[in-house]
C-alpha positions as CSV (number, residue, x, y, z in Angstrom):
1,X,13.5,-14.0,6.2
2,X,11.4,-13.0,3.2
3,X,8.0,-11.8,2.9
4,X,6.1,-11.7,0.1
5,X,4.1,-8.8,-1.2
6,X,0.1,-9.7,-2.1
7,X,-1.1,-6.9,-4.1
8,X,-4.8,-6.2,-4.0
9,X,-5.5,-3.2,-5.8
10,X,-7.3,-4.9,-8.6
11,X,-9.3,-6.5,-6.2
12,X,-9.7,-5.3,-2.8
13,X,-8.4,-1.7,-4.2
14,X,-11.2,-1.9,-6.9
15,X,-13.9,-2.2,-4.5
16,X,-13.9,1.2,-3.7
17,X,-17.0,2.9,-4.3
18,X,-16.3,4.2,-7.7
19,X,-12.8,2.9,-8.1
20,X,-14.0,0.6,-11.3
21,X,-11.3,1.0,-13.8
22,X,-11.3,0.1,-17.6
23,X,-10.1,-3.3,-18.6
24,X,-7.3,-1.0,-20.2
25,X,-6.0,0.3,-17.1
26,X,-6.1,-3.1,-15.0
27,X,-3.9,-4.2,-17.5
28,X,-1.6,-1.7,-17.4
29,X,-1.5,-1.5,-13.8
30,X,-0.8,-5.2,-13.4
31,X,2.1,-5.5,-15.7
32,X,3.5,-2.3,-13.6
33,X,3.0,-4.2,-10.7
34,X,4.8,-7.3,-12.2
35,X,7.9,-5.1,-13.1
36,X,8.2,-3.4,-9.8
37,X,8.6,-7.2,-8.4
38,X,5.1,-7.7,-6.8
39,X,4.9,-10.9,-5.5
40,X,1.4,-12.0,-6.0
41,X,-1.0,-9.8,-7.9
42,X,-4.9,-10.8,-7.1
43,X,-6.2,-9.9,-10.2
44,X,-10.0,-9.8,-9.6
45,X,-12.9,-11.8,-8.4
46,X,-14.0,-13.6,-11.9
47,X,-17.1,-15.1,-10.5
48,X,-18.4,-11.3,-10.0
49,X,-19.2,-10.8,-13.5
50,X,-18.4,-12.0,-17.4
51,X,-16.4,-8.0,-17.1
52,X,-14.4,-9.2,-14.3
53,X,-13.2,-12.5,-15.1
54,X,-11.9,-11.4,-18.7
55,X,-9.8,-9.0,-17.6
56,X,-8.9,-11.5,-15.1
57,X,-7.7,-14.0,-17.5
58,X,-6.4,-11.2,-19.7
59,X,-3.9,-9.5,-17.4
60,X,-3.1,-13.7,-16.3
61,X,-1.6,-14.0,-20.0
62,X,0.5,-11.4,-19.8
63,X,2.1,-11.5,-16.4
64,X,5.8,-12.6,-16.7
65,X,7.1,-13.1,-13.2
66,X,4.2,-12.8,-10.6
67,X,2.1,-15.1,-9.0
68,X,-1.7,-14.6,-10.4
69,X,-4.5,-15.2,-7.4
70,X,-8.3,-14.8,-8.2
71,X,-10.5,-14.6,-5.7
72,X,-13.6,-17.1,-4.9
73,X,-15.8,-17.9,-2.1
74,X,-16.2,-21.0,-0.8
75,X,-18.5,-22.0,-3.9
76,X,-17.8,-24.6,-6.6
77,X,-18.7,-22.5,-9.1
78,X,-16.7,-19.9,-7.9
79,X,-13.6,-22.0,-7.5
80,X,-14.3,-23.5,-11.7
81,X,-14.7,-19.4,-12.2
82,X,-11.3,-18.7,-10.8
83,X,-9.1,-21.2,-12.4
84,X,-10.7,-20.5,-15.4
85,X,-9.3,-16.7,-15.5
86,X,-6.3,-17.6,-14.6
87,X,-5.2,-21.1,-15.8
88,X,-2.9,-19.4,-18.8
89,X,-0.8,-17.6,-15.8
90,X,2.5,-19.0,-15.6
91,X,2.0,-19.1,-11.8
92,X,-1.9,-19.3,-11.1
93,X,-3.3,-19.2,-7.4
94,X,-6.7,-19.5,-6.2
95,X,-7.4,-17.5,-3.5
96,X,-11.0,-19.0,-1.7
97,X,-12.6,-17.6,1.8
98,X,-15.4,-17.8,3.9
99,X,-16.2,-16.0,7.0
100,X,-15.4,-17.4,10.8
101,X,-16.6,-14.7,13.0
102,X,-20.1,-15.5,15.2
103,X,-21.5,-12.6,13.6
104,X,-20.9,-13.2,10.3
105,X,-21.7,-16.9,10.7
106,X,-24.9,-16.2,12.3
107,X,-26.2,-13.0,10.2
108,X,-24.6,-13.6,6.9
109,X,-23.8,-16.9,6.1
110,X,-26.6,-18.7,8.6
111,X,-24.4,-21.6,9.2
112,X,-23.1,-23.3,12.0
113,X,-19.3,-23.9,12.5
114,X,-19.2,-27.2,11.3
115,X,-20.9,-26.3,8.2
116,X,-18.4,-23.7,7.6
117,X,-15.4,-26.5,8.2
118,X,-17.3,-28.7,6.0
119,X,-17.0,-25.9,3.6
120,X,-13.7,-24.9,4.1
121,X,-12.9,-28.7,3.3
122,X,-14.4,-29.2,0.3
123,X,-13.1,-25.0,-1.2
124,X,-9.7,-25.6,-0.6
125,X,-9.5,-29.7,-1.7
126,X,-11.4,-28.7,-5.0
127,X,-9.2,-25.8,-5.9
128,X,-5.9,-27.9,-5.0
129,X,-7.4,-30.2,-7.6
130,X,-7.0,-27.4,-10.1
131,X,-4.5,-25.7,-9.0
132,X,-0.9,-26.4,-7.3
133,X,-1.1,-23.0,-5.3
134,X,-3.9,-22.3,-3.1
135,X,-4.5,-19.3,-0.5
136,X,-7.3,-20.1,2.0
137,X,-8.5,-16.7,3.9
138,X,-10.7,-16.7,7.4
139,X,-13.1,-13.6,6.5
140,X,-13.3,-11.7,9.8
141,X,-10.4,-13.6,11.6
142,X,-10.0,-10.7,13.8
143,X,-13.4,-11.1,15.7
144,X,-13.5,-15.0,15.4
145,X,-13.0,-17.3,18.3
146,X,-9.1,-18.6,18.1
147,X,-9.9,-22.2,18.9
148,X,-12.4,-21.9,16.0
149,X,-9.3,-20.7,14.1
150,X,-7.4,-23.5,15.0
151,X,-9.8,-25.8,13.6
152,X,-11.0,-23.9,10.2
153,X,-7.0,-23.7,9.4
154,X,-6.2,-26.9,10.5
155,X,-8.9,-28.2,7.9
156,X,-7.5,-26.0,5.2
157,X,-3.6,-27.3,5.9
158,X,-5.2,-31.0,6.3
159,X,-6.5,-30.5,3.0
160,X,-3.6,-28.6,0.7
161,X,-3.8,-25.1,1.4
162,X,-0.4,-23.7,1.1
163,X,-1.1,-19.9,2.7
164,X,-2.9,-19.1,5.5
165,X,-4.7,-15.4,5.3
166,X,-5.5,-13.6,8.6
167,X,-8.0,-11.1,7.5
168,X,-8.7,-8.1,10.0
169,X,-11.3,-7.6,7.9
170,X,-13.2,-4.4,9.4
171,X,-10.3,-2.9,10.6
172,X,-11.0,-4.2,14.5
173,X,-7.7,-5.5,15.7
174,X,-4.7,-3.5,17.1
175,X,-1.0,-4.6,16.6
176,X,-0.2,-6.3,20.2
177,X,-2.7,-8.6,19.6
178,X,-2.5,-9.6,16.1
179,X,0.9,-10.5,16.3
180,X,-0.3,-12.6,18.8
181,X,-2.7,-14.1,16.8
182,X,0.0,-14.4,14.4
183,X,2.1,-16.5,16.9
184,X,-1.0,-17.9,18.6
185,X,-2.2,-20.8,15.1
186,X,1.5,-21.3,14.0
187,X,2.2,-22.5,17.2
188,X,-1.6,-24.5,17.6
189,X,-2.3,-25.7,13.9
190,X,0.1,-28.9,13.0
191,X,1.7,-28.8,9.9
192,X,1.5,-25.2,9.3
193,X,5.4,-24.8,8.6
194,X,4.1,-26.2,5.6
195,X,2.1,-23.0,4.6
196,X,2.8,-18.9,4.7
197,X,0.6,-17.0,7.0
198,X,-0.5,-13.9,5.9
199,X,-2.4,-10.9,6.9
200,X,-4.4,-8.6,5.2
201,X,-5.1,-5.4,7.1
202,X,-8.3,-2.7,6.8
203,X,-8.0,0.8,7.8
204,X,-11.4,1.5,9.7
205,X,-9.5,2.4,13.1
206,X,-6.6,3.8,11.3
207,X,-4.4,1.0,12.0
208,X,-4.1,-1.0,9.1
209,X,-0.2,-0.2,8.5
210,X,0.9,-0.4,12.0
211,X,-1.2,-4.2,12.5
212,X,0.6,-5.1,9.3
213,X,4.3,-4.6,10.6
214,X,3.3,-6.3,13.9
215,X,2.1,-9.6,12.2
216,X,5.7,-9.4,10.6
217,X,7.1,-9.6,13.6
218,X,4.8,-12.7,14.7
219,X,5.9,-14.6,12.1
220,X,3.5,-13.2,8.9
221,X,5.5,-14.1,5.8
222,X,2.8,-12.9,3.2
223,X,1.4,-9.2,3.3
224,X,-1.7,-8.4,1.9
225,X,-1.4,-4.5,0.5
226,X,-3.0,-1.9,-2.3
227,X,-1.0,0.8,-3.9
228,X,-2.5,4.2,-1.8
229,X,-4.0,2.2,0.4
230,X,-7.6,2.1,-1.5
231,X,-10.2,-0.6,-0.6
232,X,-13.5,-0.7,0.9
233,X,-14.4,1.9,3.4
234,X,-11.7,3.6,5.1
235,X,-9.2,1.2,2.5
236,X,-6.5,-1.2,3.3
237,X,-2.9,-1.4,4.3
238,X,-1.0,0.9,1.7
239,X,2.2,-0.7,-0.1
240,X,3.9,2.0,0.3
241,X,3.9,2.7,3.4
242,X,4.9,-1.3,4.7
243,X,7.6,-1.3,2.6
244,X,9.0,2.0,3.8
245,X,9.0,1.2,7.3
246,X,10.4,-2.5,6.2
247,X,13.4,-0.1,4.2
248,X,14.0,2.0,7.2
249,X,13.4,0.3,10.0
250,X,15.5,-2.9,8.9
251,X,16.8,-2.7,12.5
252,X,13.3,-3.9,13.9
253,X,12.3,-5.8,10.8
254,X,15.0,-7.4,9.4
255,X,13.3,-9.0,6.7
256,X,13.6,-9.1,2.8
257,X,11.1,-7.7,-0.2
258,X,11.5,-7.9,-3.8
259,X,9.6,-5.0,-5.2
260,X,11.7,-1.7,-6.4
261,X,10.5,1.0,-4.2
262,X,11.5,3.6,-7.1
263,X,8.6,2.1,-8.9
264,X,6.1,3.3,-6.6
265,X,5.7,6.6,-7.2
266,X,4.4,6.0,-10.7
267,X,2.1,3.1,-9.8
268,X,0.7,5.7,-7.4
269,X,0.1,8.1,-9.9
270,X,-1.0,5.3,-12.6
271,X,-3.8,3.7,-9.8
272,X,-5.1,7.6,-8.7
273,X,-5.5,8.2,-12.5
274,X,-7.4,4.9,-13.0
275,X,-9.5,5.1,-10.2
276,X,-10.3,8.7,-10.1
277,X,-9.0,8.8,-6.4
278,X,-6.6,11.9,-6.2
279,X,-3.9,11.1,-3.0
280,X,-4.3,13.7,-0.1
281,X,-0.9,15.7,0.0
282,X,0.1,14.7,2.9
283,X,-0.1,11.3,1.9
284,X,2.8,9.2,3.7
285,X,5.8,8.0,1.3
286,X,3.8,8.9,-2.1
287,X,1.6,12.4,-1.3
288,X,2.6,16.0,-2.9
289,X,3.9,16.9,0.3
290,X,6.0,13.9,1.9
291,X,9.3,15.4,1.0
292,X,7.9,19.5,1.1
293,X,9.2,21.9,3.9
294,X,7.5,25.2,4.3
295,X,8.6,26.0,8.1
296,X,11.8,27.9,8.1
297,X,13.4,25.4,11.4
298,X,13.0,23.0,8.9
299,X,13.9,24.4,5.8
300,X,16.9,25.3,7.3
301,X,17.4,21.5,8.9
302,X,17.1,20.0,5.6
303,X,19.4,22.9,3.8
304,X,22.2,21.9,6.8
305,X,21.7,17.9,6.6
306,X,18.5,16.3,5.0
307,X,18.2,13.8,7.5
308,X,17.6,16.0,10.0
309,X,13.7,15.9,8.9
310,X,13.7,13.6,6.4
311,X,13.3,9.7,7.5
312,X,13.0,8.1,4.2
313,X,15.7,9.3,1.9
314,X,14.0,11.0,-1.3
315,X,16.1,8.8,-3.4
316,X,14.8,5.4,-2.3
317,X,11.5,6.8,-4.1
318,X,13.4,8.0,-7.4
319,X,13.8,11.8,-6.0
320,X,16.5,13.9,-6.5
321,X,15.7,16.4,-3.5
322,X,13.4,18.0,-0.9
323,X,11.0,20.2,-2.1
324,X,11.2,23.6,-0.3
325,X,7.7,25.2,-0.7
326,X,7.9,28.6,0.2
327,X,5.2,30.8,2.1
328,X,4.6,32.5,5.1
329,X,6.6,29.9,7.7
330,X,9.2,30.2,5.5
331,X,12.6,31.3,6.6
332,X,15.6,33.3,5.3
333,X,17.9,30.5,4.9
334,X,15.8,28.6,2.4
335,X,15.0,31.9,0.4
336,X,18.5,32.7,-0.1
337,X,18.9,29.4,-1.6
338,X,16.2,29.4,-3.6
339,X,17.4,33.3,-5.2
340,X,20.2,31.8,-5.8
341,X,19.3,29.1,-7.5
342,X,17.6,31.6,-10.0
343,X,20.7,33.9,-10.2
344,X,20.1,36.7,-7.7
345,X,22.6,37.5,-4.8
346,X,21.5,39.8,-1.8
347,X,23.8,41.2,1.0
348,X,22.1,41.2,4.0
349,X,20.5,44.7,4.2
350,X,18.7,43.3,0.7
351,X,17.9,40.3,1.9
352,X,16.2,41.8,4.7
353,X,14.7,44.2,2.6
354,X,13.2,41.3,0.0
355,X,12.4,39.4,3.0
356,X,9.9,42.1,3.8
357,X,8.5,42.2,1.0
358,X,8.3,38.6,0.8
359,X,6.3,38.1,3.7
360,X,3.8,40.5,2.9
361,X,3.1,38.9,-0.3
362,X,3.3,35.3,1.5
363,X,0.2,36.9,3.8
364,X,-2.0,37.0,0.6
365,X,-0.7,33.9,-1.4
366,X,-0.4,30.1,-0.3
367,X,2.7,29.4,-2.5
368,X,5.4,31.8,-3.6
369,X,6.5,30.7,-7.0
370,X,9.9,31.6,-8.7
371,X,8.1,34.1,-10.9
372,X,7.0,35.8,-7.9
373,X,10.5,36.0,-6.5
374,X,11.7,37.7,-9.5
375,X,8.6,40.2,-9.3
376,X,10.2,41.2,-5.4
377,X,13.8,41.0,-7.4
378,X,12.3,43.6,-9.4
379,X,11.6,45.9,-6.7
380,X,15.1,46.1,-5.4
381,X,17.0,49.5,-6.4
382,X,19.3,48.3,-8.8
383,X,22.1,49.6,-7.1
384,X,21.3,47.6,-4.1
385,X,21.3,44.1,-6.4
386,X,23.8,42.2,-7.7
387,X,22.6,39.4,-10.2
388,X,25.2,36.8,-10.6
389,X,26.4,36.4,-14.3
């Protein structure tokens, strides 16, 4: 089985409170999207703003190999919006939504459910009459009544949508009983072997990876993601971290992707540049410290066998090797190493000795560098220190 990859950073991701990037950058992260093998790049929400919708259409032209989705509520005008910005994509999709939750029915939208099915109708039959490739999203599905969601999906099948999206849009559901969910419509709504579902997961409750991977395994074939996992609020499902666990855990999984993991730690860097969103270092997969070691148990694990505390490999990312950060956990194993590495050799009275010292610099410094290693060198009577040739 394949799933395909929906990437929403120039979207979803975008929406960030003070993620706006320049037309420059959305360009240049979608065509790095399109050569890491993204499957479906939503490139914006054209009916937002005259801004919005040329960049839209401008990173549409351009796009070689990726399906191009705009975004558009339930609205005519949104709808002739969208498929304006991206009719000159060589595979254009128009994504349109409206919410199905009571709440959002009652407080936002002040319409009753047949109104919103009447809607849903009409959105997805006027974008199929544009466009061959149309995505019809549930806003809210999460908190929305299933039999309801029978009904609003059964509309949008009845009437050409070819994916189904499952949004937990607040971040309210939990794995168990999205895959269920999952499960739940493609067993109720007929025709639906017709369409992909697909799910697109925020992080309010922390859970937007882990609901992700459980919709594959009800039968999601579409998974809606952002590079770093930026989005509104707390953000959405991260890329990197779903295809990861779909790399590791093929056991569980089993299922196929098409984007090139070893292009993800650049596109990480490339979106926190353009957004102005640093990553937190211990950001899974992608942060500063995903493949350190400062402890010395593990230090010395990874020195013996890197598997021993490393799940992902460093080299499905493009890495050569752990990163042994050295400070006050630190043990001698991985200081040893790291001496010789820079061309000193200790016996062990020595090493004890620059072990000493080591610690009591580590007590006043966060990182040891190499320079400071050379500095304790320094320190050791020269005719207790051999440097290697």
């Amino acid at each position: 089985m394949e799933v395909r990859i929906f990437d929403t950073t120039l979207r979803d991701g975008e929406q960030s409170p003070g993620a706006a990037m320049r037309p420059s950058d959305r360009l240049r992260i979608g065509r790095a999207l399109d050569r890491a093998g993204v499957d479906v790049i939503e490139a914006g929400f054209p009916a937002a703003s005259p801004a919005v919708a040329a960049s839209v259409a401008e990173i549409a032209a351009v796009v070689k190999r990726a399906t191009v989705a705009a975004l558009a509520r339930a609205h005519d005008g949104d709808i002739a919006a969208a498929w304006d910005a991206i009719r000159r994509a060589r595979n254009p999709r128009i994504h349109t939504f409206i919410a199905t939750s009571p709440i959002h029915m009652e407080h936002k939208l002040r319409m009753e459910p047949r109104q919103v099915l009447a809607a849903v109708k009409n959105a997805v039959r006027g974008a199929r009459a544009l466009c061959h490739d149309v995505e019809f999203s549930a806003e809210d599905a999460t908190r929305s009544d299933r039999e309801f969601l029978v009904e609003v999906f059964q509309t949008a099948v009845d009437n050409g949508a070819t994916t189904l999206n499952l949004p937990d849009t607040v971040g309210f559901t939990q794995p168990d009983e999205y895959r269920d969910l999952i499960a739940f419509l493609r067993r109720r709504v007929r025709g639906s072997e017709r369409a992909v579902f697909s799910v697109h997961c925020h992080n309010d409750l922390g859970s937007a990876v882990a609901n992700t991977l459980a919709a594959i395994r009800g039968g999601a074939g579409q998974v809606e993601c952002t590079i770093n996992g930026i989005g509104e609020r707390a953000g959405n499902c991260a890329l990197e971290e779903v295809l990861a666990a779909l790399c590791i855990r093929r056991d569980i999984y089993d299922v196929d992707v098409r984007v090139e993991m070893q292009a993800i730690p650049a596109l990480s860097k490339m979106v926190a540049r353009a957004t102005g969103m640093p990553l937190q270092k211990n950001k899974a997969v992608v942060g500063a410290n995903a493949f350190a070691h400062e402890s010395g148990i593990h230090q010395d694990g990874v020195l013996k066998h890197r598997a021993t505390y490393e799940v992902v490999p460093a080299e499905l990312l493009g890495r050569r090797a752990a990163n042994l950060h050295l400070g006050r956990q630190s043990g001698r194993h991985a200081i040893r190493v790291r001496l010789e590495r820079l061309g000193y050799s200790f016996e062990k009275p020595e090493l004890d000795a620059f072990y000493r010292s080591f610690l009591e610099m580590a007590n006043t410094k966060r990182e040891i560098t190499d320079a400071d290693l050379r500095t304790i060198a320094g320190r050791i009577p020269a005719p207790q220190l051999a440097q290697m040739a």
